[in-house]
C-alpha positions in Angstrom: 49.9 52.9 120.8 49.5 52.0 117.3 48.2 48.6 115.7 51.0 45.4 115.4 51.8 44.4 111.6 49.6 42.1 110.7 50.8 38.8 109.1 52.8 39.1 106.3 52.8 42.5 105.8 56.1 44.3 104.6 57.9 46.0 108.1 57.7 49.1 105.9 53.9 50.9 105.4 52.8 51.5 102.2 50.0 53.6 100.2 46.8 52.3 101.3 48.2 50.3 104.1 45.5 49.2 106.5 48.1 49.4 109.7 49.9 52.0 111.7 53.3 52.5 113.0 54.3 51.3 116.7 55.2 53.8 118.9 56.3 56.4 116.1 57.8 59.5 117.5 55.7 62.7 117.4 55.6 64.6 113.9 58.2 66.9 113.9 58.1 70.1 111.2 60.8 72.7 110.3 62.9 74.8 107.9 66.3 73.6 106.2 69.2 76.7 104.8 72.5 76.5 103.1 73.3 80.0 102.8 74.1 80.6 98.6 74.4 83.6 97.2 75.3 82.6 93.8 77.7 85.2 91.5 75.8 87.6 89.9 73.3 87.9 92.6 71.6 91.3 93.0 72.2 91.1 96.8 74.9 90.5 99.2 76.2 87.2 101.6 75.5 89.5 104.4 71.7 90.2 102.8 71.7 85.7 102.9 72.5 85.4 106.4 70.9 88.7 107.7 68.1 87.6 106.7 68.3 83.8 107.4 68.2 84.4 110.9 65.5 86.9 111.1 63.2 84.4 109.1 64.1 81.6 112.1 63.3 84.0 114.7 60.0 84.7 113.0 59.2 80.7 112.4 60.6 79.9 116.1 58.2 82.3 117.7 55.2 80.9 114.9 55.7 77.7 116.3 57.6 75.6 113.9 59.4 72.7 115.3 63.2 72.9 114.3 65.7 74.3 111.8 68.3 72.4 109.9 71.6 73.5 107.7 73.7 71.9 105.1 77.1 71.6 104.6 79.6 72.2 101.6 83.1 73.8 101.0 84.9 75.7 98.5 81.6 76.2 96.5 81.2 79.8 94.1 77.8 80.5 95.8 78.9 80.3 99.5 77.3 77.4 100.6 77.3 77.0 103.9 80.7 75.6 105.2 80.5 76.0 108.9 77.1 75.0 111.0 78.5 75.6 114.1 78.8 79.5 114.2 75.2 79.4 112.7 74.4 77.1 114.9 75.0 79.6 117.7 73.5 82.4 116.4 70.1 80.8 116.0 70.6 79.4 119.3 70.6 82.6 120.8 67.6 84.4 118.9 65.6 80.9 119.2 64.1 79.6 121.8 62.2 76.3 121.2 62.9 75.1 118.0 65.7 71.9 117.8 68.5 72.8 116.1 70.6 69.9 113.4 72.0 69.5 110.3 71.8 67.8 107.3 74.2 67.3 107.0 77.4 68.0 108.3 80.9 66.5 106.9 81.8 63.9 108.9 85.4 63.5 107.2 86.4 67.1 107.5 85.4 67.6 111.2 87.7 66.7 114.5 86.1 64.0 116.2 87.3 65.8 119.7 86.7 69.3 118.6 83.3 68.7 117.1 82.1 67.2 120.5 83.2 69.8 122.5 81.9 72.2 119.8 78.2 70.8 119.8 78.7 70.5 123.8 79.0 73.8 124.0 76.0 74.4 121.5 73.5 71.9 123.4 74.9 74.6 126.5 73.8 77.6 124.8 70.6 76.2 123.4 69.6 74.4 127.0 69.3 71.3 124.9 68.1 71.8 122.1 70.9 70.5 119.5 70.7 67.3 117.3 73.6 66.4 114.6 73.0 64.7 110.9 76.2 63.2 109.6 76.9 62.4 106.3 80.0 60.6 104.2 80.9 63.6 101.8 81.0 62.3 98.3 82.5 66.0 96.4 85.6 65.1 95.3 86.7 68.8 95.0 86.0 69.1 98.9 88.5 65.6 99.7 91.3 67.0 97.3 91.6 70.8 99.1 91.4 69.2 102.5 94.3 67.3 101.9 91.7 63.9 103.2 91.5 60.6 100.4 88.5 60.2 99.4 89.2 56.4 100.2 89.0 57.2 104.0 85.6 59.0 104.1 83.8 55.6 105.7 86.5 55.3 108.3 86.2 58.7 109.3 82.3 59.1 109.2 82.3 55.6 111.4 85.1 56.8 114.0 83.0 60.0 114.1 79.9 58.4 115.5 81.7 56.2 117.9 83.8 59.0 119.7 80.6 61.1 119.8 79.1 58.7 121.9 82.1 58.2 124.0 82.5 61.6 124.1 79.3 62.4 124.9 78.3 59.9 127.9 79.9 62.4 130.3 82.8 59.5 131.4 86.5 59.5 130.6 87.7 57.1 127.3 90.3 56.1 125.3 89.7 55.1 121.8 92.0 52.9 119.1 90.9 52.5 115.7 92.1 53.6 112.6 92.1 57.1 111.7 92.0 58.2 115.7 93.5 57.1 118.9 93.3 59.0 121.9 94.1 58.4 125.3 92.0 59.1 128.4 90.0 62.2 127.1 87.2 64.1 129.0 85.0 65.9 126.8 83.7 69.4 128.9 80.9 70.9 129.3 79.0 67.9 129.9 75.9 68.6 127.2 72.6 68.9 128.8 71.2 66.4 126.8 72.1 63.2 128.7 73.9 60.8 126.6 74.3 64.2 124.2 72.4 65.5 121.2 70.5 62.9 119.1 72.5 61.7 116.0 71.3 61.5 112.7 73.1 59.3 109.6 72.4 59.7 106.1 71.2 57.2 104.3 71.4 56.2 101.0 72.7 52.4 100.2 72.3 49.1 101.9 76.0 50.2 103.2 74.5 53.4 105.0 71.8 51.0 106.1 73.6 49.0 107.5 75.7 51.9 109.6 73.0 53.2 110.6 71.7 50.3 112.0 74.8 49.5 114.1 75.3 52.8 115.6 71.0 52.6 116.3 70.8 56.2 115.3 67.8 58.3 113.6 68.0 58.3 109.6 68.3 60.8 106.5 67.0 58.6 104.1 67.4 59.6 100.4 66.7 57.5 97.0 65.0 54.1 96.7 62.7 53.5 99.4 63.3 49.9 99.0 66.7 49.9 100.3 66.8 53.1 102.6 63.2 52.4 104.2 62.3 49.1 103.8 65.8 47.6 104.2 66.5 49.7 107.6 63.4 49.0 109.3 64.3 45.2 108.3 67.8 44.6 109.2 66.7 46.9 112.7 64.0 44.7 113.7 66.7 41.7 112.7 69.0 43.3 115.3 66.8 43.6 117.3 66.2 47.2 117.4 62.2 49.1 117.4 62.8 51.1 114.5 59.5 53.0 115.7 61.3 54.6 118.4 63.8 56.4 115.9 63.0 59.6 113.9 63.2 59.1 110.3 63.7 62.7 108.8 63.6 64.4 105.2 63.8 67.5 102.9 60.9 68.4 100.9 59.9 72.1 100.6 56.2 73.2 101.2 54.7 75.9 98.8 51.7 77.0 99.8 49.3 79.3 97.7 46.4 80.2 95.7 48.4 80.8 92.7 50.4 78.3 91.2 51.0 80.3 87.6 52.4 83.4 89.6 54.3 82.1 92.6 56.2 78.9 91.5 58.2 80.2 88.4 60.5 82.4 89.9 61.0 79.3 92.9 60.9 77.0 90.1 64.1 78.5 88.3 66.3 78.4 91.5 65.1 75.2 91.8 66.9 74.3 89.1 70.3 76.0 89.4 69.8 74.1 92.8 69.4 70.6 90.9 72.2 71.5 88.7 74.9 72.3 91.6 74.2 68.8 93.0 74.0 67.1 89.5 77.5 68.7 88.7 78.8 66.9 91.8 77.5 64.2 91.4 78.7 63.8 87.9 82.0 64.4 89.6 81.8 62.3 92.4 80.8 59.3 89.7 77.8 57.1 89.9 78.3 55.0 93.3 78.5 58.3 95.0 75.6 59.8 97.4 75.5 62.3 94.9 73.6 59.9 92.4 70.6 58.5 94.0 68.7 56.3 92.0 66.2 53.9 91.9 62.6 53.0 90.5 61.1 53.4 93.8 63.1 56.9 94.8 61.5 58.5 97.4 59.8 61.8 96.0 61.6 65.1 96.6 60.1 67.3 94.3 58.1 70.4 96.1 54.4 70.6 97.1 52.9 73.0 95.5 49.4 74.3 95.9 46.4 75.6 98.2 46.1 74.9 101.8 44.0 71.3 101.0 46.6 70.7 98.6 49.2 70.8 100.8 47.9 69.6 103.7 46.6 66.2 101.7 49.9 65.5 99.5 51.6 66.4 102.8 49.9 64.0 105.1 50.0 61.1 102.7 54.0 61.6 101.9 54.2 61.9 105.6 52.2 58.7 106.4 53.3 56.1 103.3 56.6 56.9 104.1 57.0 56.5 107.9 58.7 59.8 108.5 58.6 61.9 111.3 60.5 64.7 110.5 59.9 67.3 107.3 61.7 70.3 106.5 60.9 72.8 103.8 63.7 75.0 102.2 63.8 78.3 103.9 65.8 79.9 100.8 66.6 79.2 97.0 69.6 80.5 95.5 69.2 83.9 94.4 66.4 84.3 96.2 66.6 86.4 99.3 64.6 84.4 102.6 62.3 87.6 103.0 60.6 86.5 99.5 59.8 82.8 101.4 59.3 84.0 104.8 55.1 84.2 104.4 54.7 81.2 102.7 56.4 79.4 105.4 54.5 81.6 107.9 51.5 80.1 106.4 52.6 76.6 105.9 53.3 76.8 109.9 50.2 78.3 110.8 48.0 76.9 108.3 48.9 73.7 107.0 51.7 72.2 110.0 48.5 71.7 112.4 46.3 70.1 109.9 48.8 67.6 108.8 50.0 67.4 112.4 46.3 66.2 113.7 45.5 64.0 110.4 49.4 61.7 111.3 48.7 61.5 114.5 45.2 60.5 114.2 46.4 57.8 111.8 49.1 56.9 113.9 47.3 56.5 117.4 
């Protein structure tokens, strides 16, 4: 049981901050793929997902803690635009890690197919499944689906709401305004009771606020101000212990004894990477969740470095931010998982228990 706030201090912990969080969740470590092969790539899709999977098996039986994809559609490099058949597949070569996303497209999924979908997932895994949602903000992706962009709130909203009716084992009927449906029983049951934890992503005081009323975990991206400091606000103002929900994040892991030689060829897909997203962002225009902005953004740019390195930039990111949940990229585009696979064999073996001990030390 951690320390209470003392007076006066923000509900948020900050660098240096002489106090602990209440009740925080256990420290939770894994590995995040989207599946590119951009054109002109010396190697195949089937070489990208081949080789995805064997690296999860590997990480599953080292001990990492979960896996996690992102979603996008009609992209030139093959991003990943279904998560459930992956999903399943890693299911069934895994057998600890949690499985999620983040995130999947709320506004292109079927409320009532995706539950039984995921139902049937949480079945195959024996429990182990846990779903990030997230607006969509390409305007390419709304346009080919035939879906206005207009409607992506109402969708993502109606999403979360028939999930948890869905998912509490019990006949429903829903009404609103995309979706009505009359006396629906979503089967399987999932094995999780009350179904597989949901994520939202967060990245305005909008999201905030979503996320707040639904009382899910968060995917917090840009200003910490807003999608930190605002959420554990407005929950503690409704009443909600934002301690009890997980607060997760991507930010990759590099861990080795030289800089000069390893990062370069990382650092370059990096940056076709950055570029992809900045492109749809530009797109998307500049209230999208493609822009995120902000003095106070949080940091996202890799770790890079020895084991101390790591395990010190790690712990304090980890701790000043309140999160319990880090995932490194498993992949970059153009660059097959084998050529990742030891560092994140050594970042699991090496620096997850270090950084593990040092948060929840702080945190007990």
């Amino acid at each position: 049981m951690g320390r209470e706030l003392p007076p006066g201090a923000p509900p948020f912990p900050r660098r240096g901050a002489a106090y602990c969080l209440v009740m925080t969740p256990p420290v939770r470590f894994g590995v995040v793929h989207d599946f590119r092969c951009p054109p002109g790539s010396a190697h195949t899709m089937q070489d990208v997902y081949r080789e995805t999977l064997e690296q999860v098996a590997m990480l599953d039986e080292a001990g990492l803690d979960m896996t996690w994809f992102s979603e996008h559609h009609f992209m030139d490099d093959g991003y990943l635009p279904s998560v459930v058949p992956v999903a399943g597949a890693v299911a069934a070569i895994t057998k600890r890690m949690r499985i999620s996303t983040d995130v999947a497209l709320a506004p292109f999924q079927h409320p009532l197919r995706f539950a039984e979908d995921v139902a049937v997932l949480d079945q195959i895994s024996n429990g182990r499944m846990e779903i990030g949602l997230g607006l969509a903000y390409a305007p390419h992706e709304f346009r080919t689906f035939g879906i206005p962009l207009k409607n992506r709130v109402s969708l993502t909203e109606e999403m979360v709401q028939i999930l948890q009716l869905a998912w509490s084992g019990e006949r429903f009927s829903f009404r609103g305004k995309r979706y009505q449906f009359d006396d629906v029983h979503i089967t399987p049951h999932t094995v999780q009771p009350g179904g597989p934890p949901i994520w939202l992503a967060t990245t305005s005081a909008a999201s905030v606020a979503r996320a707040v009323r639904f009382g899910v975990n968060v995917l917090p991206q840009g200003d910490a101000r807003v999608v930190l400091d605002e959420w554990r606000a407005s929950s503690l103002a409704a009443g909600q212990q934002p301690d009890d929900r997980r607060v997760g994040i991507i930010r990759s892991v590099l861990v080795t004894d030289d800089p000069e030689r390893d990062w370069p060829p990382l650092r370059q897909a990096e940056r076709y990477r950055v570029a992809v997203y900045a492109k749809l962002g530009e797109e998307a225009g500049p209230d999208s969740a493609g822009n995120l902005t902000g003095k106070e953004r949080i940091p996202q740019r890799p770790i890079i470095g020895d084991v101390a390195t790591c395990v010190e930039e790690l712990s304090s990111f980890i701790l000043d931010n309140g999160f319990t949940d880090v995932v490194s990229w498993g992949s970059a585009p153009g660059i097959l998982p084998h050529s990742i696979t030891p560092n994140l064999l050594r970042y699991t073996r090496e620096v997850v228990p270090q950084v593990r001990a040092r948060v929840e030390a702080a945190r007990a």
